[in-house]
VEXDREN-2710 file (C-alpha; in Angstrom, 1 decimal):
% VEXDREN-2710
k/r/px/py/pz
1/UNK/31.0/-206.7/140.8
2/UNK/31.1/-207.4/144.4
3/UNK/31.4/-203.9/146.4
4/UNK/34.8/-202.7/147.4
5/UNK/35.6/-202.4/151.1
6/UNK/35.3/-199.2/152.5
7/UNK/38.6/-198.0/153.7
8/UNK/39.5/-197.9/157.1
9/UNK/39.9/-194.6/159.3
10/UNK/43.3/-193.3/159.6
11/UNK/44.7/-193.6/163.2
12/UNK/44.3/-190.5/164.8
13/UNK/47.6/-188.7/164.9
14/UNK/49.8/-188.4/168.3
15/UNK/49.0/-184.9/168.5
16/UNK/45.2/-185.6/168.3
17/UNK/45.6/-188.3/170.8
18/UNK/47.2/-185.8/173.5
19/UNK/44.2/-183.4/173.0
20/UNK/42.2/-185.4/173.3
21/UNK/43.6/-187.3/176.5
22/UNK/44.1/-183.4/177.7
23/UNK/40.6/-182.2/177.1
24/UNK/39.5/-186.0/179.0
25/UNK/41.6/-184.8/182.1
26/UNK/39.7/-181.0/182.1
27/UNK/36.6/-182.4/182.2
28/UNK/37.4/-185.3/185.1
29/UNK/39.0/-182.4/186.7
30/UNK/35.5/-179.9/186.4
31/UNK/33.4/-183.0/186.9
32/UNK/35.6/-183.7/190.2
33/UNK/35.4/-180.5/191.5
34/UNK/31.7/-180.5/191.1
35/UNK/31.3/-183.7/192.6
36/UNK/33.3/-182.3/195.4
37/UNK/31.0/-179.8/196.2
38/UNK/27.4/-181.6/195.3
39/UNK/28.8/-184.1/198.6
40/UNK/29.3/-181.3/201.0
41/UNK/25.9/-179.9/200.2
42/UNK/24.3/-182.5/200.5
43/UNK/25.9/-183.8/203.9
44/UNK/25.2/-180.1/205.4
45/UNK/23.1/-180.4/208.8
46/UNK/20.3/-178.6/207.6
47/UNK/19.9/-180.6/204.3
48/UNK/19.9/-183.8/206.0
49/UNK/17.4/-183.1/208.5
50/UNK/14.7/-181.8/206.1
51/UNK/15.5/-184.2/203.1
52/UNK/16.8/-187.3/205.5
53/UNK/19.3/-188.2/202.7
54/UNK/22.5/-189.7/203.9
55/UNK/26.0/-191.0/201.8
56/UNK/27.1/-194.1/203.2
57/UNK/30.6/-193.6/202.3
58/UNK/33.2/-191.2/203.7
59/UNK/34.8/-188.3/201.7
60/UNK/34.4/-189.0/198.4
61/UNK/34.2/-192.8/198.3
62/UNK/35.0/-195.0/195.5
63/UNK/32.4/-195.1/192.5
64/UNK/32.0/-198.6/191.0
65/UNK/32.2/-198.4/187.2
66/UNK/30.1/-202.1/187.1
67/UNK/26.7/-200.3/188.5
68/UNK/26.9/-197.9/185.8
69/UNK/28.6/-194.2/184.4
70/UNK/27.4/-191.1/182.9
71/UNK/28.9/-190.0/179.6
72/UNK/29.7/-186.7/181.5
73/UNK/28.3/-184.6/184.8
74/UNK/26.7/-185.9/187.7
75/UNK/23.4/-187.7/187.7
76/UNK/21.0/-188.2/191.0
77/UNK/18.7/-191.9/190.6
78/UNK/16.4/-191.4/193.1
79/UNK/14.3/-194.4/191.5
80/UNK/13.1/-196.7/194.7
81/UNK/14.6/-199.6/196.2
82/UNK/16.7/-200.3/198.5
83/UNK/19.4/-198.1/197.6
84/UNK/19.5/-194.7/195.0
85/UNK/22.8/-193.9/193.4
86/UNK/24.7/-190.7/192.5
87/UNK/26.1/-191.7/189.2
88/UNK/28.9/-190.1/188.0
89/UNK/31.5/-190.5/184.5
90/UNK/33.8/-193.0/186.9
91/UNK/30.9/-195.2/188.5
92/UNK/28.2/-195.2/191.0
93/UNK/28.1/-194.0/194.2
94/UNK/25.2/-195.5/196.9
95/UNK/23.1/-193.1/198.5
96/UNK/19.5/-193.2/200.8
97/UNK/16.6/-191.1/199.9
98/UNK/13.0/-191.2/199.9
99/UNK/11.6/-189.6/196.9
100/UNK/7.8/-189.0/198.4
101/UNK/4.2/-188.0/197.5
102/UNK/1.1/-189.7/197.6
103/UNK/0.4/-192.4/195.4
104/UNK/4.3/-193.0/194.8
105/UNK/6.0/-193.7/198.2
106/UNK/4.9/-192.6/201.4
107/UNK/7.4/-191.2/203.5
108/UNK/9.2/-193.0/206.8
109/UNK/10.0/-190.2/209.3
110/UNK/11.7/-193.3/211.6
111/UNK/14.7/-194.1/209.3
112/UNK/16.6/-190.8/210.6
113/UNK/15.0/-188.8/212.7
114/UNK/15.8/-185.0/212.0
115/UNK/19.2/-183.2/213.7
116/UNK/18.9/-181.4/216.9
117/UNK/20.8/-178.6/215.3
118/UNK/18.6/-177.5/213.0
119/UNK/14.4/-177.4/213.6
120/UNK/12.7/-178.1/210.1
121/UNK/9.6/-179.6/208.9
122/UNK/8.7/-182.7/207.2
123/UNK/9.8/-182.5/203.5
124/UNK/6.6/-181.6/201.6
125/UNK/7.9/-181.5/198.3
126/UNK/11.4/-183.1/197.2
127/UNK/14.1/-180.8/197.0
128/UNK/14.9/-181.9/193.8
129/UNK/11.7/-181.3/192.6
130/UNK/12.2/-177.8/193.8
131/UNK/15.5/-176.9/192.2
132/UNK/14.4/-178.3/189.4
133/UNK/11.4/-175.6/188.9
134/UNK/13.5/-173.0/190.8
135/UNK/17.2/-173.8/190.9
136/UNK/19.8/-172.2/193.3
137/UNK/22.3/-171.5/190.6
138/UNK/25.0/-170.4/192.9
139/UNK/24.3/-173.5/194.9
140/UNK/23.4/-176.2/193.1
141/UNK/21.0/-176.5/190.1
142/UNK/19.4/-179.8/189.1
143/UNK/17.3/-180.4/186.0
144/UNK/14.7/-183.7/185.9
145/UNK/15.6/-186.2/182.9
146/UNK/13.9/-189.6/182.6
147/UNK/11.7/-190.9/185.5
148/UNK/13.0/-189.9/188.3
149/UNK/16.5/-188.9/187.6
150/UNK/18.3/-185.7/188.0
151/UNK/21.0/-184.3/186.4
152/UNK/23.4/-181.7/188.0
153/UNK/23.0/-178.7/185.3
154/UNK/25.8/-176.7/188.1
155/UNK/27.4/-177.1/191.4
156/UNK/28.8/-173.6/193.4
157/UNK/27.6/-171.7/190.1
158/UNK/29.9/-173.7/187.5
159/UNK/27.5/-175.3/184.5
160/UNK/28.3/-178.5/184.1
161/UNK/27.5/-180.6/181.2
162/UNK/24.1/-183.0/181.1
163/UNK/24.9/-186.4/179.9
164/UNK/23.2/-189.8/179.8
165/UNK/23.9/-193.4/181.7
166/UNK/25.8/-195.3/179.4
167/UNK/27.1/-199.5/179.6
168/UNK/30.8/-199.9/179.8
169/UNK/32.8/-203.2/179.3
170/UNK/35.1/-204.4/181.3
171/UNK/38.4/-203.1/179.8
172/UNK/36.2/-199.5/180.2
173/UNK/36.1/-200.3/183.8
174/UNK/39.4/-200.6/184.5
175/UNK/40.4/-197.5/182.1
176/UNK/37.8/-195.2/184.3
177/UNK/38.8/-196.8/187.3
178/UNK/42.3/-195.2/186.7
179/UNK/40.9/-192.0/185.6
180/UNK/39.0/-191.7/189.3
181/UNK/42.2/-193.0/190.9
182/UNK/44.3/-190.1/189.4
183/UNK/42.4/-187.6/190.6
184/UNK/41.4/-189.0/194.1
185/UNK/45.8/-189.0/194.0
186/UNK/45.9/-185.8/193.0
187/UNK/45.0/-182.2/194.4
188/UNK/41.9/-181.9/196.4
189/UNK/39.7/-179.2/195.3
190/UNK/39.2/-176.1/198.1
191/UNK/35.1/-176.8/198.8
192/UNK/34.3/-175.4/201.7
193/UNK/35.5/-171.7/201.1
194/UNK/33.9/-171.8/198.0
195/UNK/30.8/-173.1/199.4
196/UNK/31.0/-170.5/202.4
197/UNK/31.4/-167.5/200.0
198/UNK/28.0/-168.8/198.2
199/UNK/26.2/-168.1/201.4
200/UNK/25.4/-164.8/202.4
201/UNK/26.6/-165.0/206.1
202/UNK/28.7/-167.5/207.5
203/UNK/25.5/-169.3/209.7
204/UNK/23.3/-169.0/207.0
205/UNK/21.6/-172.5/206.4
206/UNK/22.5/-174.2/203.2
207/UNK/19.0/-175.4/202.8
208/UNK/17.1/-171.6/203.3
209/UNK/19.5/-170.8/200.2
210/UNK/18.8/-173.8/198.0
211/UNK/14.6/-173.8/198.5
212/UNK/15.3/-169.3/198.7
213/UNK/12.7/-169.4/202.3
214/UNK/13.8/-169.7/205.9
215/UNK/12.7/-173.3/206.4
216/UNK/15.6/-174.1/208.4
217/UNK/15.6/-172.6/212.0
218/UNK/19.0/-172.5/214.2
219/UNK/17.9/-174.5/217.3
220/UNK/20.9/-172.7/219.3
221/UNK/18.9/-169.4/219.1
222/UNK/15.6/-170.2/220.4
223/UNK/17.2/-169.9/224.3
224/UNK/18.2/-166.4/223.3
225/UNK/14.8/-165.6/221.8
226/UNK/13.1/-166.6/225.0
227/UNK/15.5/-164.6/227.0
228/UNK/14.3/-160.9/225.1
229/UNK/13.0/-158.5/227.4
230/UNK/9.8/-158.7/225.0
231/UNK/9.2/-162.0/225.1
232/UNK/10.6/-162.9/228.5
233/UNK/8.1/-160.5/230.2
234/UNK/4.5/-161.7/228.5
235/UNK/1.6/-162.6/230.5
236/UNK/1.7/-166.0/228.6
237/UNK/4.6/-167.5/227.5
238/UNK/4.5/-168.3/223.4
239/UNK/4.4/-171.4/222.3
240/UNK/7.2/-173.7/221.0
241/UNK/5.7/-173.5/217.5
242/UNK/5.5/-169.9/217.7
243/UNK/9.0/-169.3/218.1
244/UNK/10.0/-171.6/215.4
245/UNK/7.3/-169.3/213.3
246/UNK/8.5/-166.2/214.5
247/UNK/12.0/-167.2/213.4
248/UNK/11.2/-168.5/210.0
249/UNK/9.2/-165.0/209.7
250/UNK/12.5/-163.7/210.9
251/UNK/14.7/-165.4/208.8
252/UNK/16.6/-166.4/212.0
253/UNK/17.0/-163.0/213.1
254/UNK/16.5/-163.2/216.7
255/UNK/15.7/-159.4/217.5
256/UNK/13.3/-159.2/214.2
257/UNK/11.9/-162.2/216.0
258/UNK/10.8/-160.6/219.3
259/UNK/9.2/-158.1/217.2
260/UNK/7.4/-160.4/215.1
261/UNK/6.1/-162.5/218.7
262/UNK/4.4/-159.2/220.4
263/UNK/3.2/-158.6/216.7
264/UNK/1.7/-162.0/216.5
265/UNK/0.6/-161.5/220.1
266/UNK/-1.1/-158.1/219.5
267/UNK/-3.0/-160.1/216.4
268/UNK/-4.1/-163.2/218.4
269/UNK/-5.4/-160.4/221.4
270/UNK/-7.3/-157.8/219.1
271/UNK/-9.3/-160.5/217.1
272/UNK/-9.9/-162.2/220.7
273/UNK/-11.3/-158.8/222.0
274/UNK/-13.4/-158.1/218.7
275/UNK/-14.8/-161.6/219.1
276/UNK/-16.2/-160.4/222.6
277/UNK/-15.8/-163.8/224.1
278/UNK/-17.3/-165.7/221.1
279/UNK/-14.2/-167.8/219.9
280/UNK/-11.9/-168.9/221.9
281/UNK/-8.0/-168.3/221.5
282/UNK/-7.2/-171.4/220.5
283/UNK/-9.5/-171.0/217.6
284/UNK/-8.5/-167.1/217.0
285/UNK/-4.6/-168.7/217.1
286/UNK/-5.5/-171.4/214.2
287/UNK/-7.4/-168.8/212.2
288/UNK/-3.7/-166.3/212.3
289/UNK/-1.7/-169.6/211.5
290/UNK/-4.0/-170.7/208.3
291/UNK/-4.1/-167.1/206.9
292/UNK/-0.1/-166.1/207.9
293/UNK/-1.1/-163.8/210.2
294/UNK/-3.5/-161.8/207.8
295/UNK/-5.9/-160.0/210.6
296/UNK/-8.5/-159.3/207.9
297/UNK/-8.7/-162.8/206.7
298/UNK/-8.8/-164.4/209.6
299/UNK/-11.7/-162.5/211.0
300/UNK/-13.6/-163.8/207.9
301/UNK/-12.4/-167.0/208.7
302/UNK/-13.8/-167.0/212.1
303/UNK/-17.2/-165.3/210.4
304/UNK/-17.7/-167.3/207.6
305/UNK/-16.3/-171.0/209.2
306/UNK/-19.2/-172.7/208.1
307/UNK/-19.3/-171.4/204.7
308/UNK/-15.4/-171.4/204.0
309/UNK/-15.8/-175.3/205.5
310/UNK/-18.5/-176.3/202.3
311/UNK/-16.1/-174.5/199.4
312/UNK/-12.6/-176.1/201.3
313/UNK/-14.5/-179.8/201.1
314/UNK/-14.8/-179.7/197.5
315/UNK/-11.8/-178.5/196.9
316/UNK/-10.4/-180.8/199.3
317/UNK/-12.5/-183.8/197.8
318/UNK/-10.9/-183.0/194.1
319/UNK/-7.3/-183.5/194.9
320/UNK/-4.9/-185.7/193.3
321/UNK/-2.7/-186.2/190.2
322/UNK/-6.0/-186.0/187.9
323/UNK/-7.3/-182.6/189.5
324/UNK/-3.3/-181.0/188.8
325/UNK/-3.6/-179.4/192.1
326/UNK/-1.5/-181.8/194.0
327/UNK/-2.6/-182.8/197.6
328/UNK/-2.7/-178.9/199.5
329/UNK/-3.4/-179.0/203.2
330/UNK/-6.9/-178.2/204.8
331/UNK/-5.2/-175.5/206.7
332/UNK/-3.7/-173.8/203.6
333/UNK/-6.9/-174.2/201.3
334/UNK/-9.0/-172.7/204.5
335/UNK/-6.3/-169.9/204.6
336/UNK/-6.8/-169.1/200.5
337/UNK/-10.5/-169.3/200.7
338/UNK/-10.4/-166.8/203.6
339/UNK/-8.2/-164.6/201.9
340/UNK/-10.0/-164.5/198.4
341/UNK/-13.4/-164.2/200.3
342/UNK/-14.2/-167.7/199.9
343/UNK/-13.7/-167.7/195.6
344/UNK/-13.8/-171.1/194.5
345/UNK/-12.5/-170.8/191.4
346/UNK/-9.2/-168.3/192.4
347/UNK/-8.6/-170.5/194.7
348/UNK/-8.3/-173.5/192.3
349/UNK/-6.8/-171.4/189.8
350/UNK/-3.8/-170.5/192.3
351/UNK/-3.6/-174.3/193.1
352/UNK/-3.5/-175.3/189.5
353/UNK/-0.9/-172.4/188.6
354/UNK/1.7/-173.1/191.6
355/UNK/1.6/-176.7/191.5
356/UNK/1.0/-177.9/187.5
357/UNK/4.5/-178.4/186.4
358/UNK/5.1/-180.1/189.8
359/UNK/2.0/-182.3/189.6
360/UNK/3.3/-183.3/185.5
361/UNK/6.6/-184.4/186.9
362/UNK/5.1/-186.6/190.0
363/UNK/3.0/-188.5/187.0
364/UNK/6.0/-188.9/184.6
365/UNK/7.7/-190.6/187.8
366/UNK/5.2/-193.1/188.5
367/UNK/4.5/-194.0/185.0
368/UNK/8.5/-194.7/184.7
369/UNK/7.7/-196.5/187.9
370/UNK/6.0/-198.8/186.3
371/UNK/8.4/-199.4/183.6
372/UNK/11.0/-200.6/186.6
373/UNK/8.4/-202.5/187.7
374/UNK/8.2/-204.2/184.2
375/UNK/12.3/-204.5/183.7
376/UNK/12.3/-206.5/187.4
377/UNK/15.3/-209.2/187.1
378/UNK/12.9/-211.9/187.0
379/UNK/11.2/-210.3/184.2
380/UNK/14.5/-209.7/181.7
381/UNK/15.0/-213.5/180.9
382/UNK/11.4/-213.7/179.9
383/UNK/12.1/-210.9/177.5
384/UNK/14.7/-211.5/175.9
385/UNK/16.9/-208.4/177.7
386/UNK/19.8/-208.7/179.4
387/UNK/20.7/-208.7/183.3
388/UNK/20.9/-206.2/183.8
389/UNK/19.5/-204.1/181.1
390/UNK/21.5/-202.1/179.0
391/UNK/20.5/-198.0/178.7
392/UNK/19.4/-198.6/174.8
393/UNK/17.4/-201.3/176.2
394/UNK/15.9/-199.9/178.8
395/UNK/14.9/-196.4/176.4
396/UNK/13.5/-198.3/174.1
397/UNK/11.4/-200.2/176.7
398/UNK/10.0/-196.5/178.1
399/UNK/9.8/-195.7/174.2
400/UNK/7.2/-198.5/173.9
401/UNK/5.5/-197.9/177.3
402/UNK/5.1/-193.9/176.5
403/UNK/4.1/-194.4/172.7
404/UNK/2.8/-197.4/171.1
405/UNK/1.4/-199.2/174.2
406/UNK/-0.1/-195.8/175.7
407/UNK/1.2/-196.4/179.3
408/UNK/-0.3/-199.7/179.8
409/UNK/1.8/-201.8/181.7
410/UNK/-0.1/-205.2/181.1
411/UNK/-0.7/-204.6/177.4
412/UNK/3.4/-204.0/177.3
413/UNK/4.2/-206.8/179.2
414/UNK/2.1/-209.4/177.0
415/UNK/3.7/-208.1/173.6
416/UNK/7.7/-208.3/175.7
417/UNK/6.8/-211.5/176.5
418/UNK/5.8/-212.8/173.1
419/UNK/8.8/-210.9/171.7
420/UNK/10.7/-213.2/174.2
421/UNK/9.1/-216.8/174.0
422/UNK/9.6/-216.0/169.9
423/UNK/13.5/-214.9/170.4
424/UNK/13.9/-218.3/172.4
425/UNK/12.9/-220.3/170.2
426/UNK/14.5/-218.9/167.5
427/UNK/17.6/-219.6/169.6
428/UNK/17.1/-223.4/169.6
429/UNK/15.8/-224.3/166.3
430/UNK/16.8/-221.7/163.9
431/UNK/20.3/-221.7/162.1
432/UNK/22.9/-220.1/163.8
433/UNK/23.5/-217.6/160.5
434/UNK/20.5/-216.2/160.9
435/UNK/19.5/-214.7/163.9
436/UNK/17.0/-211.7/163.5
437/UNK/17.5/-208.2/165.6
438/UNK/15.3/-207.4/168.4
439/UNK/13.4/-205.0/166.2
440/UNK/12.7/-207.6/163.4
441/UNK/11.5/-210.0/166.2
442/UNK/8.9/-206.9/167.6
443/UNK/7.7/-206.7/163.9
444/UNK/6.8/-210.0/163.8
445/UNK/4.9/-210.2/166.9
446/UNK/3.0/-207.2/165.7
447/UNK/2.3/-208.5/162.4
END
């Protein structure tokens, strides 16, 4: 007996229907509201001149559903090219961001030079990367996902839901097209007193909050630094750098800075005095600047050079992805050798301990790297994929890549290849009643 047809699902009822369209509008509204406040964050002065990200779109903008939608929550695609996206359950919305370290993407400090309002440094280690190992829940908390992709876990300390990229057809478009449009109609959501009230003072620089250190120094209070009695009236005026020190030290407290000058300056002239003419103070300074000021383990610094010079090259000569340590500075593995009296191994140790999980996620980006490299549009036809790939596609590609193939790109790339020149020309001589699935095609190439 041929098997019955299974029955059809009953219609969902009208009350059902309004829930649901009712719990759909909550969650645009949450997701809106969050979005609102991810933008100002991430257009505050201080952000932009660390990070050097910039949102070519005013207020809001207009996502595009065509370039891709979350299920739910926000989503950051730093992957490279020529522009990342902010994707979000309405569409994508462009954004420009370096995501940098060595071996990836070198950074390009002449694409927007830093703002005069705020003095910061160079951007050492993404922020992302940061929130994601140490998130500023009140602020904004990110959590890493595939490659290098970031999902917003919360925004102004509301959670918001982690979902996935997803395709959407056309009549989808148009139906989250109107969903965006009703809410860009409808009240806008109060950001800036909520995101004022998450700082502890009113100057207080969004970035010191998000990375929880003073990197960010307020430019406009260097002129009344240098205008303290204390540090007006020294026999040699401090250098630029040492203000912007002082003030980090100071957490932009301009009195707490004077203090920390004359105690810098008392450092730099007791260790010159000790030294009886031996070293001069340029060297004393760089020995206070690679141990933070440590008086102790500078002076072994300024003993032991040589010595601390041998241990700091090996170290030096280890790093890398490999090593786990990263790619530390000769200044700061100089300053930990002095200050663990030249201990190899407590060095590494710290290395290894503060930067691991860091290290992990800078490998799992340029492996997925190489899977972007791999789905390139002229690659897709060759494979059999669509242009461009859908997300199941695309997962199942890193699925191979991660797993069977072992993270080698060119073994990959022979076996997608096959799978395509077989899936061809099944397309032109086979019957049109049978056409095997992707997976059936894989199996064949592998047997």
């Amino acid at each position: 007996r041929p098997p019955e047809a299974a029955a059809e699902p009953a219609p969902p009822s009208r009350e059902d229907s309004e829930k649901a369209a009712e719990a759909q509008r909550e969650a645009d509204r949450e997701a809106y509201d969050a979005l609102s406040g991810l933008l100002a964050i991430l257009r505050d002065e201080s952000v932009v001149a660390y990070t050097r990200l910039s949102l070519p779109f005013a207020g809001a903008g207009t996502p595009e559903p065509r370039l891709g939608c979350t299920s739910e929550g926000l989503l950051l695609d730093l992957s490279k090219g020529a522009v990342q996206r902010l994707v979000t359950p309405w569409g994508t919305l462009p954004l420009r961001y370096a995501l940098c370290f060595q071996g990836y993407q070198e950074p390009d400090t002449e694409l927007a030079p830093r703002q005069a309002a705020y003095l910061t440094g160079i951007e050492s280690v993404s922020l992302f990367l940061s929130l994601d190992e140490r998130p500023a829940q009140h602020l904004l908390g990110v959590r890493k996902v595939s490659g290098p992709r970031f999902a917003v876990s919360s925004v102004l300390g509301a959670a918001l839901p982690i979902g996935e990229l997803v395709d959407v057809d056309a009549g989808e478009c148009v139906a989250r097209c109107e969903r965006w449009e009703r809410l860009a109609r409808g009240p806008q959501p109060r950001t800036a007193p909520r995101l004022a009230a998450a700082l502890p003072t009113k100057t207080t620089p969004v970035l010191n909050e998000l990375l929880g250190r003073t990197e960010a120094v307020r430019a406009e209070l260097l002129p009344l630094l240098k205008r303290q009695k204390a540090v007006a009236s020294a026999r040699i005026p401090p250098a630029e750098e040492d203000l912007i020190g002082a003030m980090r030290r100071a957490n932009n407290d301009v009195e707490k800075a004077a203090w920390e000058l004359r105690s810098m300056r008392r450092s730099e002239d007791s260790l010159v005095s000790q030294r009886q003419g031996h070293v001069t103070r340029a060297q004393v300074r760089e020995a206070l600047r690679a141990t933070d000021y440590d008086i102790d383990a500078a002076g072994r610094l300024l003993d032991q050079r040589r010595q601390i010079s041998r241990v700091a090259d090996y170290i030096l000569d280890q790093r890398g992805l490999e090593s786990g340590i990263g790619w530390p500075t000769r200044q700061e593995v100089m300053g930990l050798l002095a200050r663990t009296g030249n201990d190899e191994g407590a060095v590494l140790s710290s290395l290894l301990r503060e930067r691991r999980a860091t290290v992990e996620k800078m490998v799992e980006i340029i492996h997925t790297d190489s899977v972007d490299k791999l789905l390139a549009v002229e690659n897709l036809f060759i494979y059999g994929l669509t242009v461009p790939p859908t997300a199941s596609e695309r997962a199942h590609v890193e699925a191979l890549y991660g797993g069977e193939f072992d993270r080698s790109a060119a073994r990959l790339d022979c076996f997608l290849r096959a799978v395509g020149a077989l899936q061809r020309n099944l397309d032109e001589l086979a019957p049109p009643d049978w056409r095997p699935s992707r997976a059936e095609l894989e199996g064949l190439v592998r047997e």
